[in-house]
Each structure stands twice: as C-alpha cells, then as structure tokens.
C-alpha positions as CSV (number, residue, x, y, z in Angstrom):
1,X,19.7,4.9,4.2
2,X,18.4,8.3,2.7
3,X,21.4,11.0,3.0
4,X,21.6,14.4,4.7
5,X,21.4,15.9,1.4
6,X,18.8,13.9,0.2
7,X,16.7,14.1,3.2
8,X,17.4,18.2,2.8
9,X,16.0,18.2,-0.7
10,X,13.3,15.9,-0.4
11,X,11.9,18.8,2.8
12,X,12.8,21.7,0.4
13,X,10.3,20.0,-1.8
14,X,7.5,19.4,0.5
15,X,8.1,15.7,0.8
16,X,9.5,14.0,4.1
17,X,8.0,14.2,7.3
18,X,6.5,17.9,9.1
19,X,9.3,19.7,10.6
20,X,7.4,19.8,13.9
21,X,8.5,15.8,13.7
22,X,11.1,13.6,14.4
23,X,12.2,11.3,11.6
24,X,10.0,7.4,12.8
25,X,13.4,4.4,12.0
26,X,10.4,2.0,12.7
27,X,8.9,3.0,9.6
28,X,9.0,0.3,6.6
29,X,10.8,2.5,3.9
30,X,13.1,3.6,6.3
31,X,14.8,0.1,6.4
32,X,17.6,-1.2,4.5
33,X,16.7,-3.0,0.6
34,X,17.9,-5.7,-1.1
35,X,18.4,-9.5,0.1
36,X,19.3,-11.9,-2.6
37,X,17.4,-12.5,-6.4
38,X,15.5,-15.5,-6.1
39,X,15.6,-17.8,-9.9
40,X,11.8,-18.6,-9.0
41,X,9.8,-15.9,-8.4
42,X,6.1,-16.4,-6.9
43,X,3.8,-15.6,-9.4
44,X,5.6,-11.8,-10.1
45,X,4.5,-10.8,-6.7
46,X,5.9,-7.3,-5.9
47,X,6.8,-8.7,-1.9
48,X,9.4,-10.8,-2.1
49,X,13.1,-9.3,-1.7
50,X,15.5,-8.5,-4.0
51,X,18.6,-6.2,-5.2
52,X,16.9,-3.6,-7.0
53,X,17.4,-1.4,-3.5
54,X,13.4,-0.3,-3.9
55,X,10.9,-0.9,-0.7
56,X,9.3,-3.8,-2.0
57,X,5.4,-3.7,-0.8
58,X,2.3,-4.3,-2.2
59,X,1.2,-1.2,-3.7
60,X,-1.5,-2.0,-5.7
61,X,-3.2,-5.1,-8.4
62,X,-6.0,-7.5,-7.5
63,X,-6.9,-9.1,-4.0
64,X,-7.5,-12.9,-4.6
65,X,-8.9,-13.6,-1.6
66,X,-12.3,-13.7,-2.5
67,X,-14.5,-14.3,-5.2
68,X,-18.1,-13.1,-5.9
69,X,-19.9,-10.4,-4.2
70,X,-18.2,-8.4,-1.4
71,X,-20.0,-7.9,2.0
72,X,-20.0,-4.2,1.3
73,X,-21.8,-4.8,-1.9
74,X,-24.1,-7.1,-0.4
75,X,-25.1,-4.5,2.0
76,X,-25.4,-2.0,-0.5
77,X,-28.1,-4.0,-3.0
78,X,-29.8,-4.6,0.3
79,X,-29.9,-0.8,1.4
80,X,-30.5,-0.1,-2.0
81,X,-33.6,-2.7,-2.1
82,X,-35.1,-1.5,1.1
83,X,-35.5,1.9,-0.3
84,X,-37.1,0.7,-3.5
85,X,-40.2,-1.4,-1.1
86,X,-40.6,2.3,1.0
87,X,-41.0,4.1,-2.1
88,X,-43.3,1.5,-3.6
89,X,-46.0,1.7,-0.3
C-alpha cells in the first residue's frame, strides 16, 4: 500500500484524489501487487500477475477481437455516402 508520505507528496504534486474526497480502497490500483512469476507466459500479455509490485492492466496495444471493418466505420462510409447522393441531386 502507498505510504502517508507518499500519498502526501503525490497531493503536493497535483496527483491523488481531490481533497474534497475520500481515498476509494475498491479502486484497482489501490490493491496489493505481486502473486507468483509464471515460466509460461500467455503470449506477453500485460494481465497476468507477477512480482514486479506494478498494477498489472491492460493499458494499451491491439484489440484482437475483430477483424475487418468496425461498426463505427461502417456507419461512417454510410453517413459519409449519403451525403455524397444529396449533393449529387
């Protein structure tokens, strides 16, 4: 857990939570690190556990789970489409 001190410093800063605010313990990088290394990692995923005592979440890198065209996109060339046909009439 993050010390007085550190908790102190880290407000002196600007960083932490609003004074106005109590401190949330439900909050994920308020929770103890660590757990044990693992010989066979999956794939260098930045989930699973381990010593290095950092909060280990997925922060960024590329979403598998889907290929091609997202829906967004899809409705964007389809917006985008529309608006060509008005201006054409």
């Amino acid at each position: 857990m993050t010390s007085f001190l550190g908790r102190l410093v880290d407000r002196l800063r600007g960083r932490g939570p609003a004074e106005d605010v109590e401190p949330d313990p439900n909050l994920a990088n308020s929770r103890e690190t660590g757990g044990l290394p693992r010989e066979d990692g999956d794939a260098a995923s930045t989930t699973g556990t381990g010593a290095s005592g950092e909060f280990v979440g997925r922060i960024a890198g590329r979403d598998e789970g889907y290929a091609g065209r997202t829906g967004a996109e899809a409705r964007a060339e389809a917006l985008a489409e529309d608006h060509r046909e008005d201006e054409a009439r």
